[in-house]
C-alpha angles and dihedrals in degrees: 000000000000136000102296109087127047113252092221085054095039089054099044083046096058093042087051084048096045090042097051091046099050089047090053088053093058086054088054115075116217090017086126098049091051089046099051094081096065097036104137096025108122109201111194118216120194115189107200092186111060090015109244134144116199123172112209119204128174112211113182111303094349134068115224116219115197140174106215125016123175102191126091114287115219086218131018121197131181134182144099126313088246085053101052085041087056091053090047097063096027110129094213100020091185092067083040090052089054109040097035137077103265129109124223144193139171129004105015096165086058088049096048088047083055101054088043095050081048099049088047101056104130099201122200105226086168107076100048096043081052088051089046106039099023 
């Protein structure tokens, strides 16, 4: 990550965006058991515009978002935000991973199974509107 983004921001961003996923995931039933098979994968995705570096890592019924990570990264990606975006919502991500703009290296099968784990996520809005509303 460069200069353009404050650390302090960059930091509360990625907690927000940890915290509103995992708790996704526990509306989700069976998202740990999708998810098991990638625990202690660590997916590295660098935004080139706007510049910002953010390392993924499933761990058993929660996903880890982190800022900085020194360690080796099962897969690296790196493109624009309307690329990644692209590859989120893509209905078959290898052919997106091909013919797009973003640039990979390392593991792509275990990307693809994360997006896919990700865009298959059944959650389950009912129960906690039933806690909520009676």
């Amino acid at each position: 990550m460069n200069g353009d983004i404050n650390p302090t921001v960059h930091t509360a961003g990625l907690a927000a965006l940890e915290a509103t996923i995992n708790r996704a995931l526990t509306l989700a039933p069976g998202s740990a058991a999708a998810l098991a098979p990638l625990a202690e994968k660590v997916f590295a995705l660098h935004c080139q515009s706007p510049s910002l570096d953010v390392y993924l890592q499933p761990q058993g019924d929660r996903i880890n978002l982190m800022g900085i990570y020194e360690h080796p990264v099962t897969t690296s990606i790196r493109g624009d935000a309307a690329d990644f975006a692209e590859l989120a919502t893509a209905s078959d991500p290898a052919a997106t991973l091909i013919n797009g703009n973003l640039e990979l290296h390392g593991d792509s099968a275990a990307l693809i199974e994360l997006q896919q784990v990700l865009a298959g996520l059944e959650i389950d809005w009912e129960s906690p509107l039933v806690d909520s509303l009676g």
